[in-house]
MARMAR-578103 format. One record per residue (C-alpha): residue number from 1; residue in one letter; x, y, z. Coordinates in steps of 0.25 Angstrom, whole numbers, plus 2048, in hexadecimal, padded with zeros to 3 digits. Each point is the difference from the previous one (the first is absolute). Last residue first. Layout:
MARMAR-578103
     i   aa     X     Y     Z
   NUM    A     X     Y     Z
...
This chain:
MARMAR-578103
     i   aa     X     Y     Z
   395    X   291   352   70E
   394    X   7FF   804   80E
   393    X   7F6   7F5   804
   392    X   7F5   809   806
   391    X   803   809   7F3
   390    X   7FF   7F6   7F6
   389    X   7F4   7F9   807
   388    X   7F8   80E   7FE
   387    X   803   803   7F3
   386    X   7FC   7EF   7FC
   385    X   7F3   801   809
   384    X   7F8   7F6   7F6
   383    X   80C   7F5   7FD
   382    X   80A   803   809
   381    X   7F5   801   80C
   380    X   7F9   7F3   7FC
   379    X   80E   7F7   7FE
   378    X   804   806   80C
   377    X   7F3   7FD   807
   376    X   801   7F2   7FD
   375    X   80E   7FF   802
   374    X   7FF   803   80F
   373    X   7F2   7F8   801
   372    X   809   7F4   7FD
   371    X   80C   804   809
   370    X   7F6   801   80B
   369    X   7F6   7F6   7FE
   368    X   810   7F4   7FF
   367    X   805   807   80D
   366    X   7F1   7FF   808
   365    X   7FE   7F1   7FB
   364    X   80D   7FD   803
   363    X   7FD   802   80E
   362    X   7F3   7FB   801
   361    X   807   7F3   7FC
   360    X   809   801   809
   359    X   7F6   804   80B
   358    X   7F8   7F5   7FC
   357    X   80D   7F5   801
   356    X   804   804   80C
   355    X   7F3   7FE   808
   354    X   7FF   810   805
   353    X   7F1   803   7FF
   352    X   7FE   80E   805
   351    X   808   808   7F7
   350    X   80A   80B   805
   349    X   801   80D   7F6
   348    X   80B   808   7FF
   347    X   803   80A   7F3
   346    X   7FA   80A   808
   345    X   807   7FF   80E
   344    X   7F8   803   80B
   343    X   7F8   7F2   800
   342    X   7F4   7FB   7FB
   341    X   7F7   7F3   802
   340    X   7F9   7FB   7F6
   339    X   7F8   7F4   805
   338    X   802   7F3   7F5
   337    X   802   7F9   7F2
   336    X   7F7   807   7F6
   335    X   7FE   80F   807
   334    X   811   800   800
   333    X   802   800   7F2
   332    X   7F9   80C   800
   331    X   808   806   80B
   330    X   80D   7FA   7FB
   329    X   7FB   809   7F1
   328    X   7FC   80D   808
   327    X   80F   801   808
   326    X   807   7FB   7F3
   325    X   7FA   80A   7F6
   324    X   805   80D   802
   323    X   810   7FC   804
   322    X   800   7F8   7F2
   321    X   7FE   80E   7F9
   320    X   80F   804   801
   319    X   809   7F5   7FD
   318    X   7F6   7FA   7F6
   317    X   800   80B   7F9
   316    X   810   801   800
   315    X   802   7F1   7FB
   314    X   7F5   801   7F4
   313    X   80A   802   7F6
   312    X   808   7F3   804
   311    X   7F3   7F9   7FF
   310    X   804   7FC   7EF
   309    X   80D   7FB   806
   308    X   7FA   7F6   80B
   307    X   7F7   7FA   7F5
   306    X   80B   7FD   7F6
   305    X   808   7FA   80D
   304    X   7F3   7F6   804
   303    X   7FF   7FF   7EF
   302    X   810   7FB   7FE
   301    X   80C   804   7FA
   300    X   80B   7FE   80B
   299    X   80D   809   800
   298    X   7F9   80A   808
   297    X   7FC   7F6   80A
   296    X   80E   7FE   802
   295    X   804   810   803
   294    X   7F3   7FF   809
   293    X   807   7F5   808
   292    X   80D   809   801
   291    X   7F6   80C   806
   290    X   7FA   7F7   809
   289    X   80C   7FB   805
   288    X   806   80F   803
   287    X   7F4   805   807
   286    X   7FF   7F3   809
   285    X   80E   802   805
   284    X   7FD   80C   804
   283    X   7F2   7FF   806
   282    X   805   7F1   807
   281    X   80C   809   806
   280    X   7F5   80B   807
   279    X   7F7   7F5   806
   278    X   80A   7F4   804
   277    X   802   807   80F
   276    X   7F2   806   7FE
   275    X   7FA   7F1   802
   274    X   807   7FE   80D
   273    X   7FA   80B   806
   272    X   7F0   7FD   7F8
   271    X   7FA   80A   7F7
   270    X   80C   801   7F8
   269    X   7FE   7F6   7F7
   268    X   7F7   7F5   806
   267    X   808   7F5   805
   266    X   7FE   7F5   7F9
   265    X   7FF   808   7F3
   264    X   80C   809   803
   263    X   807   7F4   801
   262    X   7FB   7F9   7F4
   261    X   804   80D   7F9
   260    X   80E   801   807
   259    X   801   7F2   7FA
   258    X   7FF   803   7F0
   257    X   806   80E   801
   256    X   80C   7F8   805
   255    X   7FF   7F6   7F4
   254    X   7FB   809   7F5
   253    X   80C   80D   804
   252    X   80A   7F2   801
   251    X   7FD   7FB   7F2
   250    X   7FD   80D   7FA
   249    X   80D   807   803
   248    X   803   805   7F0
   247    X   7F1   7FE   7FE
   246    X   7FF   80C   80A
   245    X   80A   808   7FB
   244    X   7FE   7FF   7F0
   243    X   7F1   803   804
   242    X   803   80E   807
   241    X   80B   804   7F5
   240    X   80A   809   801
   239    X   802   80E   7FA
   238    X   805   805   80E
   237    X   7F3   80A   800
   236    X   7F7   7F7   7FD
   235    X   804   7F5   809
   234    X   804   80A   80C
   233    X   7F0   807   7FD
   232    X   7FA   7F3   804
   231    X   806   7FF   80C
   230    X   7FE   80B   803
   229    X   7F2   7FF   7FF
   228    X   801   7F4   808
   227    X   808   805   80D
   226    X   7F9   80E   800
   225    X   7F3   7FD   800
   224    X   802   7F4   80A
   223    X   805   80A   808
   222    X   7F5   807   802
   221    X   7FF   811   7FE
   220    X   7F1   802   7FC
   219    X   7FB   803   80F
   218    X   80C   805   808
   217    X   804   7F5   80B
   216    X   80B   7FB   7F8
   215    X   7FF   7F1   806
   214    X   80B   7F6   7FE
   213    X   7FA   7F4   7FD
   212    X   80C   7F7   803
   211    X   803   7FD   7F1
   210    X   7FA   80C   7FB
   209    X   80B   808   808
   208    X   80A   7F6   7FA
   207    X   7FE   801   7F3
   206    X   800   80F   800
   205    X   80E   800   805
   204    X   805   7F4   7F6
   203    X   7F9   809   7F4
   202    X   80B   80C   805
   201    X   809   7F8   803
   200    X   7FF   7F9   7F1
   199    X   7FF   80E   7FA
   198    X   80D   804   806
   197    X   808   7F3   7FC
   196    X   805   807   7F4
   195    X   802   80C   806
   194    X   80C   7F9   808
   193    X   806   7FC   7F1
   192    X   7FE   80C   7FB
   191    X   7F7   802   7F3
   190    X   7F3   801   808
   189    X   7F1   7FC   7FB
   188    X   7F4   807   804
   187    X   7FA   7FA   80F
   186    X   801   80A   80A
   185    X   801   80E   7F7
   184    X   7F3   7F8   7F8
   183    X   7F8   7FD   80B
   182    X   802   810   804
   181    X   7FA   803   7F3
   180    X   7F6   7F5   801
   179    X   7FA   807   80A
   178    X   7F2   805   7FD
   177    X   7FE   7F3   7FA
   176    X   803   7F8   80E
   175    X   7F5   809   805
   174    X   7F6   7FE   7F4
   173    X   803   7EF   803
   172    X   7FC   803   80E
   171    X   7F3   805   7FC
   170    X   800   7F8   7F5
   169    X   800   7F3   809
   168    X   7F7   806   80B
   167    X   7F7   800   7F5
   166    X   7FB   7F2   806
   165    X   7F8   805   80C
   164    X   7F8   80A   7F8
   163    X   7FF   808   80D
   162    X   80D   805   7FF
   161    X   80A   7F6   806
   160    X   808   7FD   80D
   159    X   809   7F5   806
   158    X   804   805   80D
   157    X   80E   7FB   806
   156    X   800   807   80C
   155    X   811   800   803
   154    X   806   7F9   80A
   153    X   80D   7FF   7F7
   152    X   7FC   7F2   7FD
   151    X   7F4   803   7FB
   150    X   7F3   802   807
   149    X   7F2   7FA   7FD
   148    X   7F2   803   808
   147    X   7FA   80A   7F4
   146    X   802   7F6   7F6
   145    X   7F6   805   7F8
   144    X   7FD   80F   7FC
   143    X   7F7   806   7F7
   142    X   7FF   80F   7FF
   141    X   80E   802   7F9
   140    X   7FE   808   7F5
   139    X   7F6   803   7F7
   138    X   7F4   7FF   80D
   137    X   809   808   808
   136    X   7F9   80A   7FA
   135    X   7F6   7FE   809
   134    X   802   7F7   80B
   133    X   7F4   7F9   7FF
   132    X   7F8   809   809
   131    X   804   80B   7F6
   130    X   7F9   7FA   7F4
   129    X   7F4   7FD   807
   128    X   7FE   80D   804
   127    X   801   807   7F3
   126    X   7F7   7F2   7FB
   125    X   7F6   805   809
   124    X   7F8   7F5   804
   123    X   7EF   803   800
   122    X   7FB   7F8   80A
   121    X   7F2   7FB   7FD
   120    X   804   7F0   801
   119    X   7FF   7FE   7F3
   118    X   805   80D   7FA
   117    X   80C   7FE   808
   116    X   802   7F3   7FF
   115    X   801   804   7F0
   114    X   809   808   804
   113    X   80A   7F9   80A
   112    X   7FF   7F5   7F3
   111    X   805   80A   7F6
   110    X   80D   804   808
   109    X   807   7F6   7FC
   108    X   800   802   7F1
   107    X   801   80E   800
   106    X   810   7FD   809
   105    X   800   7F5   7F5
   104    X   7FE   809   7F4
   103    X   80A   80C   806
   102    X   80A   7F4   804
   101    X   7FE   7FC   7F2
   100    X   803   80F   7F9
    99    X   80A   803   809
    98    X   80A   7F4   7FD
    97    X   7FC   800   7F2
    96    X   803   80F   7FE
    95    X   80F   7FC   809
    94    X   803   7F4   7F8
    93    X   800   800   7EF
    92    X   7FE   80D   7FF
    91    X   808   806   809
    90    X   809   7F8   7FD
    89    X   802   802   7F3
    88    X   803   810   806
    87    X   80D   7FA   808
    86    X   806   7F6   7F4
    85    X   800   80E   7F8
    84    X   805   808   80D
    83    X   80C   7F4   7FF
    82    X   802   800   7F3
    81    X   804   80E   7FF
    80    X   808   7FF   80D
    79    X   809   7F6   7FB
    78    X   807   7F7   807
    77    X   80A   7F6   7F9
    76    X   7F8   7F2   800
    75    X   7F4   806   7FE
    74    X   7FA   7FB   7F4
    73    X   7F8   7F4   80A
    72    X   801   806   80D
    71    X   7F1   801   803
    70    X   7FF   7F0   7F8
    69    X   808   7F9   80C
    68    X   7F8   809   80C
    67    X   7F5   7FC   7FB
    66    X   804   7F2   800
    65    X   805   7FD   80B
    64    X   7F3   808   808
    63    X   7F7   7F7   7F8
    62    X   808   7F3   804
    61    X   800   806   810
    60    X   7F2   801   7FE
    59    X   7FC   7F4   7FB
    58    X   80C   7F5   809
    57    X   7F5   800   80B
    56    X   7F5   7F9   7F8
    55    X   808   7F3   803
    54    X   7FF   802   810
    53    X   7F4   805   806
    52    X   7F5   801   7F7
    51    X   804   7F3   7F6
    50    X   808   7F7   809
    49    X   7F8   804   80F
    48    X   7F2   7FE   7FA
    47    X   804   7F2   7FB
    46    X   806   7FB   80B
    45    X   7F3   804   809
    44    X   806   801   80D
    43    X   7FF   80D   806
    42    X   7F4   804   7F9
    41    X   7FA   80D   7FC
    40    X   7FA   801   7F2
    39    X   80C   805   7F7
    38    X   7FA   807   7F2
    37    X   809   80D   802
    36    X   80A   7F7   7FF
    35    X   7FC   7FA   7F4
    34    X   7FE   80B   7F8
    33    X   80D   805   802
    32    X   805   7F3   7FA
    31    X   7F8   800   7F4
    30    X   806   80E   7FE
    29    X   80D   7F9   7FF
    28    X   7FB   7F5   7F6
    27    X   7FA   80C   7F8
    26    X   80F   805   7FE
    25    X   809   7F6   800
    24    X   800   7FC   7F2
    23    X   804   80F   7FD
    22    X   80C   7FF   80A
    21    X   805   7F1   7FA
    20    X   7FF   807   7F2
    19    X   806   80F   803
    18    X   80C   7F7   806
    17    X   802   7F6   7F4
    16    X   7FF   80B   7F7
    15    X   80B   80A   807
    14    X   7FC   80E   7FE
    13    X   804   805   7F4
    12    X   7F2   807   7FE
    11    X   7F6   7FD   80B
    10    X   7F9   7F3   801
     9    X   7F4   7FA   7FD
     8    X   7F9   80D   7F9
     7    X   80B   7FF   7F5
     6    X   7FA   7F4   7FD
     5    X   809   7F3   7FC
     4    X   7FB   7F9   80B
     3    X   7F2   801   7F8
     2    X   7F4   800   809
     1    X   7F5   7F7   7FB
């Protein structure tokens, strides 16, 4: 069992109560991305909607809060020193592990054009296989969604990824990196008293071109990025504490976070007009209630919470081999309930019998094989491939 007292928990003279409800969070949050890369397509299934369209959506913008809350811890006066330290750590712990998975995954997907290929007597080149999907495009944005969408400003708001779909979150977390410099000229403490609200237009700004899905057009650059690793890095860098804040407004945080999630359930997120009206505020508010209910759980000694603790140092393998499996695993589950039938979009696959209750149940099922098969061949890689799994999981 994890100890809180660890100085692996939490960094040194940060705010326990805060590296606690953060660390708790961790393999909860990669749950989440999990399970919106499990969604079988439906427009009513209330289920389906709560856990891959709306709940799951407060991960990322958790994981963005915090790293940019830890990248400013010691940094409350800038020092450059620090700074190209903090820089080469993460190249380490995020742009080798980028590459090295997309790299795997970009193998990994080539492998059945291949083996068609020797079946069918057609050799496939994997030079050409490479460029016809788009190349080195492939590490940056060659997946793309919401191609339809504009923003307010008229803008195409296109949603893009490299071709591990979910490493769209270090991709954009690499570029937030790059300019915590600028985040900290924006959002450092001032002593005059109009410098002291600086920081707070600064996050106000931001806040408002998540709020209406301002797009940025350049691939990496989102405003969701901005907004909530900001905000992470205003608590470190004002010495004030995420968890004092959120407990200190708990009641109303839990409440209207409470009925924009019923909302955003009925009317499923942002995929529907009225649904996007409660989208982005149900994000916000739902990051903040999660993170008070996790400074409870804390406070609560018991085996579920012992349990969660112990996966915490799974969350990143999780986070980056779920994306192999989830195709294959709702395929194979498919063969026992009905027809497979495939769409573009890998981590979409419809199922012929659609009685509420099977496709629920087909659906859990496809959540609850990924995460177990996740663990599984984390445990086997720690164990026998330790070299290897240290350097995919930049420890």
């Amino acid at each position: 069992m994890k100890n809180w007292n660890s100085p692996t928990i939490y960094g040194e003279g940060e705010d326990n109560s805060d590296s606690k409800a953060i660390y708790l969070l961790r393999f909860p949050l990669a749950v989440m991305v999990i399970c919106i890369h499990c969604y079988l397509p439906s427009s009513s299934n209330y289920l389906i909607i709560l856990l891959s369209h709306v709940l799951s959506h407060i991960a990322v913008p958790l994981f963005f809060i915090i790293s940019g809350y830890f990248f400013f811890t010691k940094i409350h006066a800038w020092d450059w020193n620090i700074w190209f330290n903090k820089i080469s750590k993460r190249f380490k712990t995020l742009l080798l592990p980028y590459f090295l998975w997309i790299i795997l995954f970009i193998v990994y997907s080539f492998i059945p054009s291949f083996i068609k290929g020797i079946i069918v007597d057609n050799h496939v080149s994997f030079f050409d296989w490479f460029i016809n999907h788009d190349g080195f495009h492939m590490f940056w944005d060659s997946y793309k969604w919401d191609t339809d969408r504009v923003d307010i400003w008229g803008n195409t708001a296109i949603n893009s990824a490299p071709i591990l779909v979910p490493f769209w979150f270090m991709r954009d977390l690499m570029v937030a990196v790059c300019l915590t410099p600028l985040f900290y000229i924006l959002l450092r403490p001032r002593v005059s008293l109009i410098g002291r609200y600086f920081p707070l237009i600064v996050l106000f700004c931001l806040g408002m071109l998540f709020l209406t899905s301002t797009s940025l057009i350049v691939p990496g650059f989102s405003s969701l990025t901005f907004f909530f690793f900001g905000l992470g890095a205003y608590f470190q860098l004002h010495n004030k504490s995420l968890v004092a804040f959120v407990s200190k407004y708990s009641l109303p945080i839990c409440i209207i976070a409470s009925v924009l999630l019923v909302l955003n359930v009925l009317y499923d997120g942002k995929n529907t007009e009225i649904g996007s009206y409660f989208y982005n505020p149900w994000v916000i508010f739902g990051v903040c209630a999660a993170l008070y209910l996790s400074s409870k759980l804390t406070r609560i000694r018991s085996t579920f919470v012992s349990w969660i603790i112990e996966k915490s140092d799974c969350t990143f393998f999780l986070f980056a081999v779920h994306a192999f499996l989830i195709p294959y695993i709702k395929m194979f589950i498919n063969l026992f309930f009905s027809r497979f039938v495939s769409e573009s979009d890998i981590f979409c696959v419809s199922f012929g019998c659609q009685h509420p209750i099977i496709y629920s149940l087909i659906y859990i099922m496809v959540i609850l094989t990924t995460i177990t098969l996740s663990i599984l061949i984390f445990k086997f890689c720690q164990k026998y491939f330790p070299r290897i799994y240290n350097i995919l999981t930049g420890r």
